[in-house]
C-alpha positions in Angstrom: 119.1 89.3 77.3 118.1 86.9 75.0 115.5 87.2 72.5 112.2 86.0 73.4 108.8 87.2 75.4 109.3 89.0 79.2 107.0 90.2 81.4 108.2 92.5 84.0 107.3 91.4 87.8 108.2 94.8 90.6 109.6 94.7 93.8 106.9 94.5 96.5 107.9 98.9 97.0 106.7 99.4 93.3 103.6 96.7 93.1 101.4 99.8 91.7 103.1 100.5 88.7 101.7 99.5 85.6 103.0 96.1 84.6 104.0 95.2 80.5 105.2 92.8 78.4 107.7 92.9 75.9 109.5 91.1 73.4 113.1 91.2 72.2 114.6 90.5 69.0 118.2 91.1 68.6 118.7 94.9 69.9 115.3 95.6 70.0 112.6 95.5 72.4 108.8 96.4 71.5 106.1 96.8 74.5 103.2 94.2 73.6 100.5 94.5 76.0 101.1 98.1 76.8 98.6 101.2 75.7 101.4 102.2 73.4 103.5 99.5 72.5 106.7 101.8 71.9 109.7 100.2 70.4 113.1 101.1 71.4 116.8 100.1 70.4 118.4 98.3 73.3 121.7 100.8 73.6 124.4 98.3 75.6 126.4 101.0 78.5 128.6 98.3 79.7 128.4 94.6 80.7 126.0 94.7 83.2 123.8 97.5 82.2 121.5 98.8 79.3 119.6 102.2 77.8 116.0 102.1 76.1 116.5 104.3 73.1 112.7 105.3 71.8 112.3 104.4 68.0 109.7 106.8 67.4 110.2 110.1 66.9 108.9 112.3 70.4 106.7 114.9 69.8 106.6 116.0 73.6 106.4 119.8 74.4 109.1 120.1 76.5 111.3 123.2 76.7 114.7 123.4 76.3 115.7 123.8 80.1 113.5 120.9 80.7 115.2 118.7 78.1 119.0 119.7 79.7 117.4 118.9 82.9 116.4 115.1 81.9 119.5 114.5 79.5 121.8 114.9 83.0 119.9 111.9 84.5 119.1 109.6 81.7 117.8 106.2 83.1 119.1 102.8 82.3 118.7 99.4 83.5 121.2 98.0 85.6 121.4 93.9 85.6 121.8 92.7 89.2 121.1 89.1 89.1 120.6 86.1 86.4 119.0 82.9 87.2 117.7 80.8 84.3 114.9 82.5 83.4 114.6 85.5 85.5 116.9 88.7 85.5 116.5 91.2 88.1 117.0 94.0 87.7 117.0 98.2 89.1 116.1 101.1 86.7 118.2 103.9 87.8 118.2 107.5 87.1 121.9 108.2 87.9 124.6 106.3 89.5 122.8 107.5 93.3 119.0 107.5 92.4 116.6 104.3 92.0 113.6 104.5 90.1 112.4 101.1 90.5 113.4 97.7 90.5 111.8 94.0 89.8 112.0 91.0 87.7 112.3 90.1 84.0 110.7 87.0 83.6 111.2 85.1 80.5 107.6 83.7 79.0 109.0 82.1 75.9 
């Protein structure tokens, strides 16, 4: 993706989740109108797909089962289309499970 200002637009399936913004610059992609506003490190899996990686350090409580558990299904974008301005795009948990799946549409 290029650098520049997104806003993310779901599939009509996942209308209720909570819409962001974000910007990129370079490999990295901060959350602007978010509660949070995380920054991650955009980690490139192949030509077509993408990994968030968090910047910040995560102070969850999670065991150690539970973290074994996750790390088997890490989620990652996978780009499915490209027109101009918009990139759609699904967010998978492993190569057989969807999470969701929308637009990226480029602001500026």
């Amino acid at each position: 993706m290029n650098n520049g200002k997104y806003k993310v637009v779901y599939d009509k399936e996942f209308a209720d989740y909570p819409k962001f913004e974000f910007k990129i610059n370079g490999q990295s992609l901060t959350e602007i109108n978010s509660n949070s506003n995380h920054k991650y490190t955009i980690e490139t899996l192949g030509e077509n797909s993408f990994r968030l990686k968090s910047i910040e350090k995560q102070t969850d409580s999670l065991t150690e089962f539970q973290k074994t558990l996750i790390s088997n299904g890490k989620p990652y974008y996978e780009i499915t289309n490209c027109k101009k301005d918009t990139i759609n795009f699904t967010m998978r948990v492993n190569l057989h499970v969807i999470s969701h799946s929308g637009k990226f549409v480029r602001l500026k």
